[in-house]
Chimera marker file (.cmm) of the C-alpha trace (Angstrom):
<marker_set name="trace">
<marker id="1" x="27.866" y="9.303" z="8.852" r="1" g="1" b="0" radius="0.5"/>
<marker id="2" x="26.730" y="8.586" z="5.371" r="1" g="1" b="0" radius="0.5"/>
<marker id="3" x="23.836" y="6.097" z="4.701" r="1" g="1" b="0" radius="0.5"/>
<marker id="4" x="23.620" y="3.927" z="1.273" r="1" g="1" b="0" radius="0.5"/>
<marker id="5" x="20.046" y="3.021" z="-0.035" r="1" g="1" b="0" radius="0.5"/>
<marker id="6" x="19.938" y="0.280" z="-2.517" r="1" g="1" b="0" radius="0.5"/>
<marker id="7" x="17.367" y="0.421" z="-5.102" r="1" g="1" b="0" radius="0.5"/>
<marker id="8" x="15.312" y="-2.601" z="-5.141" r="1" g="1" b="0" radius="0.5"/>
<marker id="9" x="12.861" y="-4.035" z="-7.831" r="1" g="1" b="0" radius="0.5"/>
<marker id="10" x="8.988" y="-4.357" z="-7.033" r="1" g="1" b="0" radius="0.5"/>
<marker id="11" x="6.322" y="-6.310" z="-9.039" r="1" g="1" b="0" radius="0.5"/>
<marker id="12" x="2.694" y="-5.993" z="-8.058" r="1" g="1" b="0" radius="0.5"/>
<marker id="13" x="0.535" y="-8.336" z="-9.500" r="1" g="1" b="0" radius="0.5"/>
<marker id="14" x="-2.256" y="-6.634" z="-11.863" r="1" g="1" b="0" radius="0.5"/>
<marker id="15" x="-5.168" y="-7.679" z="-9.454" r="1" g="1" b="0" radius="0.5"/>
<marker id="16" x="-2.964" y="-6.267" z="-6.625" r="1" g="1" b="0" radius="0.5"/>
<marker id="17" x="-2.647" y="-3.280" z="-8.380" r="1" g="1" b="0" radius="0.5"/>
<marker id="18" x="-6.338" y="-3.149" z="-8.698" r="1" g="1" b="0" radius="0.5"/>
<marker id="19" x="-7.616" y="-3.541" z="-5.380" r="1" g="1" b="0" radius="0.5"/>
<marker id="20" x="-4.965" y="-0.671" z="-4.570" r="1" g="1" b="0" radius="0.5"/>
<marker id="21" x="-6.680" y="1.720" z="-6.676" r="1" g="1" b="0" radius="0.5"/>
<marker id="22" x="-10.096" y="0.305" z="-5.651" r="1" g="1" b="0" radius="0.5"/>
<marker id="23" x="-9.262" y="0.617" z="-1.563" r="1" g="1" b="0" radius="0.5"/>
<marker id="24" x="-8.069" y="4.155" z="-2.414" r="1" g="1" b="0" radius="0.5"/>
<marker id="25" x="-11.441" y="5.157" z="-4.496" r="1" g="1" b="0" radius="0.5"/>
<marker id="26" x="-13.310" y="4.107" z="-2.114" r="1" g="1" b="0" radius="0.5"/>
<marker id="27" x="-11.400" y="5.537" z="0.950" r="1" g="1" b="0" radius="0.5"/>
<marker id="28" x="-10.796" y="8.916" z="-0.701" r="1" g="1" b="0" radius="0.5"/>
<marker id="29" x="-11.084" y="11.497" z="0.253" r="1" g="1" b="0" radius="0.5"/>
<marker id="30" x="-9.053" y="9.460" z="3.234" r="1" g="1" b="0" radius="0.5"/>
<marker id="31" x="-6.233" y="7.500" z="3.501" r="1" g="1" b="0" radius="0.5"/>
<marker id="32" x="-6.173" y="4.449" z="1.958" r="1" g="1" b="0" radius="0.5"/>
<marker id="33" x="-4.282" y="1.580" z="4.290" r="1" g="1" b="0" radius="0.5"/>
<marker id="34" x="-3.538" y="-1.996" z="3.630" r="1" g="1" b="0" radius="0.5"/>
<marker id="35" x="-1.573" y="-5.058" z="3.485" r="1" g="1" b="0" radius="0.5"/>
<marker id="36" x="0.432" y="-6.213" z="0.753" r="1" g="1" b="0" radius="0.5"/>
<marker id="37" x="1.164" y="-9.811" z="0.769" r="1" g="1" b="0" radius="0.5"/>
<marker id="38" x="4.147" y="-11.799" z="-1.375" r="1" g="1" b="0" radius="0.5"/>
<marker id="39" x="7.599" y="-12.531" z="-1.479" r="1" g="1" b="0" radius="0.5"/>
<marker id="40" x="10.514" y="-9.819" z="-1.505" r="1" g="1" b="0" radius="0.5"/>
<marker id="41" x="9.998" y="-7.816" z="-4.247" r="1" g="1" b="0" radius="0.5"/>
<marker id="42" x="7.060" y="-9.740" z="-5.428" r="1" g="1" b="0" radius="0.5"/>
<marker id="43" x="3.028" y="-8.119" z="-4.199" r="1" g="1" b="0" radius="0.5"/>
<marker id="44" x="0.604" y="-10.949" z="-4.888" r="1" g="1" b="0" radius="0.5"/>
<marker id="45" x="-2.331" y="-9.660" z="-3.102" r="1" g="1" b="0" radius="0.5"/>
<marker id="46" x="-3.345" y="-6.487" z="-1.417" r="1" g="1" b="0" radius="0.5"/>
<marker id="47" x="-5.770" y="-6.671" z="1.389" r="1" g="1" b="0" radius="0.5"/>
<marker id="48" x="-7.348" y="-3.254" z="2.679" r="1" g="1" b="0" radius="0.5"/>
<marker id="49" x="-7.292" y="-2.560" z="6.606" r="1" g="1" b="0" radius="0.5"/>
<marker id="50" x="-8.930" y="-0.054" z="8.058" r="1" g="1" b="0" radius="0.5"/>
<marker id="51" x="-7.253" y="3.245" z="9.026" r="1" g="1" b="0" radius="0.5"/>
<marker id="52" x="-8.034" y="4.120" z="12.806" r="1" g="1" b="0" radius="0.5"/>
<marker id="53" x="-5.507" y="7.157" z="12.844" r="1" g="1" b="0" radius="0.5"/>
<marker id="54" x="-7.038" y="10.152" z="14.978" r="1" g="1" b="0" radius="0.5"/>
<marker id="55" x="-7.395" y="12.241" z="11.520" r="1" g="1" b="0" radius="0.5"/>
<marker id="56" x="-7.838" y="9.413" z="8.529" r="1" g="1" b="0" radius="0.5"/>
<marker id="57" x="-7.817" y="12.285" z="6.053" r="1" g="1" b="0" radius="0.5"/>
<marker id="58" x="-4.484" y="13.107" z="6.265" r="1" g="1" b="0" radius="0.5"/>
<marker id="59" x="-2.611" y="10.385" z="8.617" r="1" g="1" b="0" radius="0.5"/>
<marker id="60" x="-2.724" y="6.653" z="8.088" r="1" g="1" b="0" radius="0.5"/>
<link id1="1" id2="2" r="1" g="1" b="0" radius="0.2"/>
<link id1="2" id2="3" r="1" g="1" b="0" radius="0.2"/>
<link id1="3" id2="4" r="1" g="1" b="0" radius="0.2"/>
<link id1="4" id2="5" r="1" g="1" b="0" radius="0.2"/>
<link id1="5" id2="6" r="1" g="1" b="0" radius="0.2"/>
<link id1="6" id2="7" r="1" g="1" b="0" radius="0.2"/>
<link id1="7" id2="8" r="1" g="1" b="0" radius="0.2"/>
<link id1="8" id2="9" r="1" g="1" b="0" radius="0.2"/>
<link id1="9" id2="10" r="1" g="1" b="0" radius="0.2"/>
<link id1="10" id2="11" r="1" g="1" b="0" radius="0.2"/>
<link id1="11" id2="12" r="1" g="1" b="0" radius="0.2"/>
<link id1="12" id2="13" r="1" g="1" b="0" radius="0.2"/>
<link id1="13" id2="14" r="1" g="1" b="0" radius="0.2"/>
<link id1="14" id2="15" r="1" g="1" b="0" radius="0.2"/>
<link id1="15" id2="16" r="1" g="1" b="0" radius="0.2"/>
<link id1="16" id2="17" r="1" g="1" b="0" radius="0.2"/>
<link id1="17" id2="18" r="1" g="1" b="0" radius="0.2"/>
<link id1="18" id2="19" r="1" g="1" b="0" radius="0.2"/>
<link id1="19" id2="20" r="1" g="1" b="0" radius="0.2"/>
<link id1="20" id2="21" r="1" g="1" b="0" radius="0.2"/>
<link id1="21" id2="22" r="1" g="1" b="0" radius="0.2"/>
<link id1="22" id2="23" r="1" g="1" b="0" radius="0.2"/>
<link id1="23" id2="24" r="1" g="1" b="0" radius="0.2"/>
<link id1="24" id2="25" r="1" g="1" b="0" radius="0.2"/>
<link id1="25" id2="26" r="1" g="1" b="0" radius="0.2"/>
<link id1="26" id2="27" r="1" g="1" b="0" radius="0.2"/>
<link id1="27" id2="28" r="1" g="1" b="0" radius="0.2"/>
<link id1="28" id2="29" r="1" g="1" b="0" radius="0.2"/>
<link id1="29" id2="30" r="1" g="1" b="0" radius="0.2"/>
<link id1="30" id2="31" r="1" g="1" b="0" radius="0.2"/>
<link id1="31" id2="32" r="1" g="1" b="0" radius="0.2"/>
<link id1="32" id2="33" r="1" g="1" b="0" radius="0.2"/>
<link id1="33" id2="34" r="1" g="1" b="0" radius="0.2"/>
<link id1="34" id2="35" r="1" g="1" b="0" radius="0.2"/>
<link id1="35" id2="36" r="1" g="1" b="0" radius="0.2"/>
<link id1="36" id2="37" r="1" g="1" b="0" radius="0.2"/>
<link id1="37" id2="38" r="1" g="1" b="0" radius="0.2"/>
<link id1="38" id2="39" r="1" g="1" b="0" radius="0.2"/>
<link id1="39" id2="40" r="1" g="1" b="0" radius="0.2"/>
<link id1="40" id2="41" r="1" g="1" b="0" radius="0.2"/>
<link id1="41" id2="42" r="1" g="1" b="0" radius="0.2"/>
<link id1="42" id2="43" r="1" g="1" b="0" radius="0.2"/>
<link id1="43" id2="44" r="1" g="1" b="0" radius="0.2"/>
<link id1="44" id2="45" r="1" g="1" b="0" radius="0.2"/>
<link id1="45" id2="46" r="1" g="1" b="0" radius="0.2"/>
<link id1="46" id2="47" r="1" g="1" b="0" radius="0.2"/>
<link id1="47" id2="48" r="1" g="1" b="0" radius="0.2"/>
<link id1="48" id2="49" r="1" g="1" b="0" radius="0.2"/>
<link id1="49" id2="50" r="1" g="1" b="0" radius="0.2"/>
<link id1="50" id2="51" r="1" g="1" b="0" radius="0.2"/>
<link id1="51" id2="52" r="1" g="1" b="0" radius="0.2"/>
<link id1="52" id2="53" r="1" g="1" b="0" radius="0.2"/>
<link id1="53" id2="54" r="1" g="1" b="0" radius="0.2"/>
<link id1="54" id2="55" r="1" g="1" b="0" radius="0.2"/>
<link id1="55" id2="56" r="1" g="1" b="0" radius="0.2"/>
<link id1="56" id2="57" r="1" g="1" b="0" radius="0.2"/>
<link id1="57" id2="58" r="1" g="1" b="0" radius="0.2"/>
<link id1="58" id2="59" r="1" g="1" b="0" radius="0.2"/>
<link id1="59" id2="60" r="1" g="1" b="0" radius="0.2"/>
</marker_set>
């Protein structure tokens, strides 16, 4: 059995992008877990979530 992965295009607003890197500062040294609302292939917004895994540092 072979599988076939198609590549697909992604653009993430800049203010997505930002609260990205700000959920993961401020998560760190944890793992950094949200939602990322849009379209296919299009992030408009990212929302953070908490991360209830058993062991946040390393599991999400």
């Amino acid at each position: 059995m072979t599988s076939h992965i198609e590549a697909m295009a992604l653009t993430i607003r800049h203010s997505a992008l930002a609260a990205m890197r700000a959920a993961a500062q401020h998560a760190a040294p944890c793992e950094a877990c949200g939602i990322l609302l849009g379209r296919p292939g299009q992030v408009h917004a990212a929302v953070p979530v908490a991360n209830v895994a058993a062991d946040p540092a390393r599991h999400f």
